[in-house]
N, C-alpha and C positions, 0 to 999 in steps of 0.2 A: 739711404732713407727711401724706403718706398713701401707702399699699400697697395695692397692686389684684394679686389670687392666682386665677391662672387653674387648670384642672384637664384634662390634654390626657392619657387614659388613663394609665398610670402614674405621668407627670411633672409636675410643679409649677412652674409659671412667674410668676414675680414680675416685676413692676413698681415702680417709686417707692423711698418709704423709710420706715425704720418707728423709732422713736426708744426707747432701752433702753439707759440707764444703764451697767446690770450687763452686759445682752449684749457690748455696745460695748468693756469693760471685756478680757473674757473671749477674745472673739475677739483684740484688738490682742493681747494674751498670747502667741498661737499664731502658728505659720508661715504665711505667704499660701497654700504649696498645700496645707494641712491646717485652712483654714478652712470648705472644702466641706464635707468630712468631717463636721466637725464640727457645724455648723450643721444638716445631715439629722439625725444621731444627736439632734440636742436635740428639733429637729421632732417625731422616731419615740416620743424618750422623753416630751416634752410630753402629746401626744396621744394617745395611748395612757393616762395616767393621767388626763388628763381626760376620758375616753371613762372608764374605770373610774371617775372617782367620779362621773357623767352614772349610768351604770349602779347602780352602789349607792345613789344618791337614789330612782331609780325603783325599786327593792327595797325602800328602805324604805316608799314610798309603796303599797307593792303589801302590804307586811307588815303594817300600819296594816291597810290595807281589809280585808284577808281577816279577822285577829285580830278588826273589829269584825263581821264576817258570823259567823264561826266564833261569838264573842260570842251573836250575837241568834238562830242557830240551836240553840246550848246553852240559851240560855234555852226558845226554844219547843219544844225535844224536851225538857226537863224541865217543864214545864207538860202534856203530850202525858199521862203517865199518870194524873196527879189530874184531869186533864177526863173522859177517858176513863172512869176509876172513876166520877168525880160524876153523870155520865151515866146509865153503867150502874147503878148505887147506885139511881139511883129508880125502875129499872123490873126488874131480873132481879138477884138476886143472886151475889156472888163467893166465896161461902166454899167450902170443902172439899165436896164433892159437887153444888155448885149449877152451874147453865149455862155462865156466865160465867167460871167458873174458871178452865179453860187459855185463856180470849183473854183475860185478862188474862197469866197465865205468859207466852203469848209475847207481849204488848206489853212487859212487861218486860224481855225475852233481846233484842227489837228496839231497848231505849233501852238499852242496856249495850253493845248491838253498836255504836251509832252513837256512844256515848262515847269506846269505845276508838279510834273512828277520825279520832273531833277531834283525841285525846291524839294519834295518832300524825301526824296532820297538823300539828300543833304542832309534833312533833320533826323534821318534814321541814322545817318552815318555818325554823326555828332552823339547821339544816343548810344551805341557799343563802342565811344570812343574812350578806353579807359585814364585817360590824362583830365578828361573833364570832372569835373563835379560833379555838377550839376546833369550829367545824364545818367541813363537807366545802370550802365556797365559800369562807370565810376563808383556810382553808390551803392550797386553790389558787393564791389570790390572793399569798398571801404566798408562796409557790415561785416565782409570777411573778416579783416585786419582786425577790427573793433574784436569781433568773436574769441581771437588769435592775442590778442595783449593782455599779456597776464597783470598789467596793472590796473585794469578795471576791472571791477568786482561782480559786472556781468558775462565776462569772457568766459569762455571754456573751460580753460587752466583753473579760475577763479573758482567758478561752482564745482570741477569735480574736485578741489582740493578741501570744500564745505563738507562735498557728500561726504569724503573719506573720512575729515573731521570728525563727524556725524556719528558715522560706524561706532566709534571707539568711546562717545558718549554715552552714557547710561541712560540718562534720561532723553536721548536724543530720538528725532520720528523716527530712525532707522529703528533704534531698540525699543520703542514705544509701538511697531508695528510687529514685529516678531515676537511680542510677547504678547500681544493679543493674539497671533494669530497659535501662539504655541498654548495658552489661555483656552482658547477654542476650541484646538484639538484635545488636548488632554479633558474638557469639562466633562464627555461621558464617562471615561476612567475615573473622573473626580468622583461623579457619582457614583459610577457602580463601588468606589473603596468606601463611598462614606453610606453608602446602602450597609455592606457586608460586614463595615466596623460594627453598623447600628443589631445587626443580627446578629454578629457575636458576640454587643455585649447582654442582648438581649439570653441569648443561650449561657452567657456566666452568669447572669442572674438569676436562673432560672436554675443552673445546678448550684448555686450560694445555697438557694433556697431550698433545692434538695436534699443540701450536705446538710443544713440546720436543721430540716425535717428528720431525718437519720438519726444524726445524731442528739436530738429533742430526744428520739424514739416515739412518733406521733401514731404510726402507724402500730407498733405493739400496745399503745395507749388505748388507741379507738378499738382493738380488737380484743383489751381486757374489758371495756366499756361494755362491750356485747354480750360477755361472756358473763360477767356479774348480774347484768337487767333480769336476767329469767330468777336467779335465787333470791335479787333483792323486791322485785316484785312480788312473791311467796311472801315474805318474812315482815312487808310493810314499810320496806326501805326506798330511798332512787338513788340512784347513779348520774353523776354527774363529770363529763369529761372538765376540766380546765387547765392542762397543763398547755393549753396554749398563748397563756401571758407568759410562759418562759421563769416560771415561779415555781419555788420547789414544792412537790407535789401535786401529779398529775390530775387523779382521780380522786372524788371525794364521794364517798356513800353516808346517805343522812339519814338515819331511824328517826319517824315523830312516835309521841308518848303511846299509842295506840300499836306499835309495831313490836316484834318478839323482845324487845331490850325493854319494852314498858317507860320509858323515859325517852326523850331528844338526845341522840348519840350522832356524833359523827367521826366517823373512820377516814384517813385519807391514805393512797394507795400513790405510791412511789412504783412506777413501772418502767423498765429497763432490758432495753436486747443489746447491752453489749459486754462483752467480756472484760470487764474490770475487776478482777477479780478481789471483791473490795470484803473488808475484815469486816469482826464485830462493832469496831469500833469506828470503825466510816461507817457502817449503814445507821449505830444509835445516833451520831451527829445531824447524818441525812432528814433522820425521820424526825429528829427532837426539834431540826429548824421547819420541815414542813406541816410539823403537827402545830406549830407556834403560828405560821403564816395563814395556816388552813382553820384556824383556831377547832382543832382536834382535840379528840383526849384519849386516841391510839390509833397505832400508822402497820401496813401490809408493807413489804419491800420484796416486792415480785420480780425474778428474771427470769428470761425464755429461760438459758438454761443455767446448769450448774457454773457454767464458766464465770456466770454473772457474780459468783460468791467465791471468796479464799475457802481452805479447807477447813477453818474452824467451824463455818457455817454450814456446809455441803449443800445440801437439798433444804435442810429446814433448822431455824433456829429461833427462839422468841426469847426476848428481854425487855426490862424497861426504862423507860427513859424517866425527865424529870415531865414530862406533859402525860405521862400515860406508857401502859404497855404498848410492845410492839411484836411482830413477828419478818421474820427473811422465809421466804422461802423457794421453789422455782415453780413452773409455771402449772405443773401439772397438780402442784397442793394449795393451789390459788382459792378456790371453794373451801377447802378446809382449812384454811389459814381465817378465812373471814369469819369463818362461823365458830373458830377456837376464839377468835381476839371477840367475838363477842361474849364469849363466853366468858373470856379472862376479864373484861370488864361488868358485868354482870357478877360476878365473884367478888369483884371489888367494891363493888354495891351492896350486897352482902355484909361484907367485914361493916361497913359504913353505918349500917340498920344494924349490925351485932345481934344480925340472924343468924346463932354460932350453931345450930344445928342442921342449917341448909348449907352452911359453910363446909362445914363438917364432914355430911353428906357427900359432897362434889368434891371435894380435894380428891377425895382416891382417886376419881376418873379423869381430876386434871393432869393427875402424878401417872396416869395408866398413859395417856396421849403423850405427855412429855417421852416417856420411855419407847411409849412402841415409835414416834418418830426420830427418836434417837437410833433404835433399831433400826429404822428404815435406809437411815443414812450409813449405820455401819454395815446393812446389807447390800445397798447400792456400792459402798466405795469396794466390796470382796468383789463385786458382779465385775467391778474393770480387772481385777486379776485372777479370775479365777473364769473362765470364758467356756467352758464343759457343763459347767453346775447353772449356767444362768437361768435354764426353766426350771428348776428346783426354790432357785433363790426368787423368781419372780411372784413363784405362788406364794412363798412364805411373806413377800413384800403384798400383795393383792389380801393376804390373811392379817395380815395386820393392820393394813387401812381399812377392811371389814372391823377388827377392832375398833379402831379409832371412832367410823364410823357410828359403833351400836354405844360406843363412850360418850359424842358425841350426843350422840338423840335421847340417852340417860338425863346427862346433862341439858340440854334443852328443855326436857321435861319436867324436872324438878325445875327451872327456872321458870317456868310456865305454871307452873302450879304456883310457886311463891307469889308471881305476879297477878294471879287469879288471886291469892290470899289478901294480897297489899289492894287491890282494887277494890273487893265488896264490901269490906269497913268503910270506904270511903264514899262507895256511892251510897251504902246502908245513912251514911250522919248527911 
């Protein structure tokens, strides 16, 4: 059995083994990784008190000595004024007016002086004496000890075994302090994400509202809006955008009785940029519910371009619904789509009066437009397959909506006349 204890600047390095009963005892007790621990703390607390009572042996060794010097220098400063008299006695005397007098007064005041400073060295002594109490070195001593007993809940051992407590607490000041202070740090990051959330979702709403716009078609709207003012301002009409309640039918055009239709007419206008290439029979739907909501009595179904239409429809095609005629067509027969659908309701006004010879009259030129936009469309769909002849097929295309055109303003005209005829009987009565 034996232990060899090295000393490597702060650390303690052991070797061998050391045999202890009680130790042995004490440790098996405890957890294996709480027997380091433990074993420094007894180390700390061992030696330290043997270092303290090492120290109070040599105090009292040192309170002995002094007590007996303190001792033999009271004796020989109280011997100090009966030599000193017995001395002077046989050669000068000391009484009231004689030589000697005041050296003896002050050898006197000099052994009083040194008495009180034995006395008081005594009470120093008694004060760093650590067996006492009640002096200054005892009761440091013992605040030590106090500090050092782990059974009182103000010792050392006590509080830092709260603090560790503490640590593992959730809601303890350790973690009530670390989370403020990580609180603290993180609060510019807090804001700048909840700045950056607030901007994106500022920018998602912002493209919601542009995909709604797009796909409304708000912008192809406002720019048929533009496009009709100049013709409907001629003719006695206005234009009015409202496809922005998200209601079917965009644009609505209102003839009052004074304007080329001679009656209150209103048209409303379905406009669309997107390629759905949608039949005959989704646009009579489209237009029969906007004609019903727009309360119409004939609807335009305008796309930019051909894509906007299946191929039964192509460029151009008119039917009708149960609310009234209509017309499809794209963007570039937008003008002569409105001025045919007036004409085709004007005609139907007609049949209604069984003015059968103004009827009569206009069919040929409504059966001429029917056909040359028939042709139109079957010369646009040769112009995608035949790619050589397209300035040939353009002019023929440009020569027939000069047709349609001079059919057109025929028509017009005989309407114009009628409705000259229908008016002066009536302002005449």
């Amino acid at each position: 059995m034996s232990l060899e204890v090295e000393i490597a600047g702060e650390e303690i390095k052991f070797s061998g083994s050391l045999s202890s009963r009680m130790a042995a005892e004490c440790l098996g007790r405890q957890q294996p990784g709480d027997r380091e621990d433990l074993v420094r703390r007894a180390l700390e607390i061992g030696l330290f008190s043997l270092e303290r009572t090492s120290t109070s042996q040599d105090m009292e060794f040192v309170r002995r000595q002094v007590e007996g010097l303190l001792h033999e220098v009271t004796g020989a400063i109280s011997s100090i004024p009966q030599r000193v008299e017995d001395g002077l006695m046989a050669k000068v005397g000391i009484g009231n007016g004689q030589v000697l007098a005041p050296v003896v007064k002050a050898v006197d005041e000099s052994v009083r002086t040194a008495e009180r400073g034995i006395d008081e060295a005594r009470k120093l002594l008694q004060q760093v004496d650590p067996s006492r109490s009640d002096g200054a070195m005892g009761q440091a001593l013992q605040q030590v000890k106090d500090l050092l007993d782990p059974k009182r809940k103000d010792s050392v051992s006590s509080r830092v075994e709260e603090v560790v407590k503490g640590l593992g607490e959730r809601g303890g000041c350790f973690a009530t302090t670390v989370t403020a202070i990580i609180d603290e740090a993180l609060k510019p990051l807090k804001s700048e994400v909840s700045r950056l959330s607030d901007r994106l979702i500022e920018q998602d709403a912002a493209a919601e509202v542009i995909d709604r716009t797009t796909e409304k078609g708000l912008p192809y709207e406002i720019e048929v809006v533009e496009r009709l003012q100049p013709w409907a301002k001629a003719v006695g009409a206005t234009v009015e955008h409202v496809g922005v309640d998200n209601q079917p039918g965009d644009v609505v055009v209102r003839f009052a009785p004074t304007s080329i239709t001679g009656r209150e007419l209103t048209v409303v206008v379905e406009a669309r940029d997107r390629a759905d290439a949608k039949g005959l029979k989704r646009v009579t739907a489209d237009l029969e519910v906007a004609m019903q909501r727009r309360q119409a009595t004939a609807a335009v179904y305008v796309g930019r371009t051909s894509a906007a239409f299946a191929r039964e429809i192509g460029d151009w095609a008119d039917g009708r619904g149960e609310s009234g005629p209509f017309i499809a067509c794209v963007d570039g027969a937008l003008e002569l789509a409105m001025r045919f659908i007036v004409a085709l309701v004007r005609l139907d006004d007609l049949h209604q009066a069984h003015h059968e010879l103004d009827a009569t009259a206009i069919r040929p030129y409504v059966s001429q437009i029917r056909t040359s936009m028939d042709r139109v469309r079957s010369v646009k769909t040769k112009l995608t397959a035949i790619e050589n002849a397209a300035g040939d097929i353009r002019s023929d295309v440009e020569s027939l909506r000069s047709e349609v055109l001079t059919a057109l303003e025929s028509v017009e005209a005989l309407l114009k006349r009628t409705t000259v005829t229908q008016v002066t009987p009536a302002q005449a009565a």
